[in-house]
N, C-alpha and C positions, 0 to 999 in steps of 0.2 A: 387244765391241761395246757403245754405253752406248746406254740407255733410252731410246729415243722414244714420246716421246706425238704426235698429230696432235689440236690441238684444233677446236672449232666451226668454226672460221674456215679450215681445213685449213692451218693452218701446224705445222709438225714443232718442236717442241720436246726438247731432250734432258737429263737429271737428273744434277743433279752435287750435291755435298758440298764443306763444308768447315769440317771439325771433326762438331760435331751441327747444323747450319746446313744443310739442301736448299732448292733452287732449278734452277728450266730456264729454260736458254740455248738461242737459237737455233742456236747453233755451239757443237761437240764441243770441251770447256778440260780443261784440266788439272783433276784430281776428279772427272772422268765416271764415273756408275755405272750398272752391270752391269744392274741390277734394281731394284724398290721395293723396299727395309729391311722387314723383318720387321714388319707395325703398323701399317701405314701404307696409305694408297691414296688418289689421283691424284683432283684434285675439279680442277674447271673454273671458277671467280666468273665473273658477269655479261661479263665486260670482254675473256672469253677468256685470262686468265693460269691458269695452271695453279699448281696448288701442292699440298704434301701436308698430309694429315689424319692423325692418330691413329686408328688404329680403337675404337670405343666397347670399353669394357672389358666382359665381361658382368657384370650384377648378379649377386649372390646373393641367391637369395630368400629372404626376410624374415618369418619367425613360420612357415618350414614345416618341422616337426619331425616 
């Protein structure tokens, strides 16, 4: 079953791949995926598109010895 999101606007979106390239389609294509990749999580812009983010890396702190 591939990944739907429902954004602000309640429209269903679903997450596909192609290559390292993600992107949501209104309708299930060919490269649908399962789940968000490892890193990654599901943001909303202004406009109601959906797209993925990196997860911040955590620092290492700095002069704590």
């Amino acid at each position: 079953m591939a990944y739907s999101h429902n954004n602000s606007k309640g429209t269903t979106y679903y997450l596909h791949s192609n290559g390292k390239m993600f992107y949501f389609s209104k309708e299930i294509k060919e490269g649908a995926l399962d789940a968000v990749p490892a890193g990654y999580h599901v943001v909303e812009m202004k406009t109601g598109m959906l797209v993925l983010k990196r997860d911040d890396k955590p620092t290492e702190a700095s002069g704590e010895h």
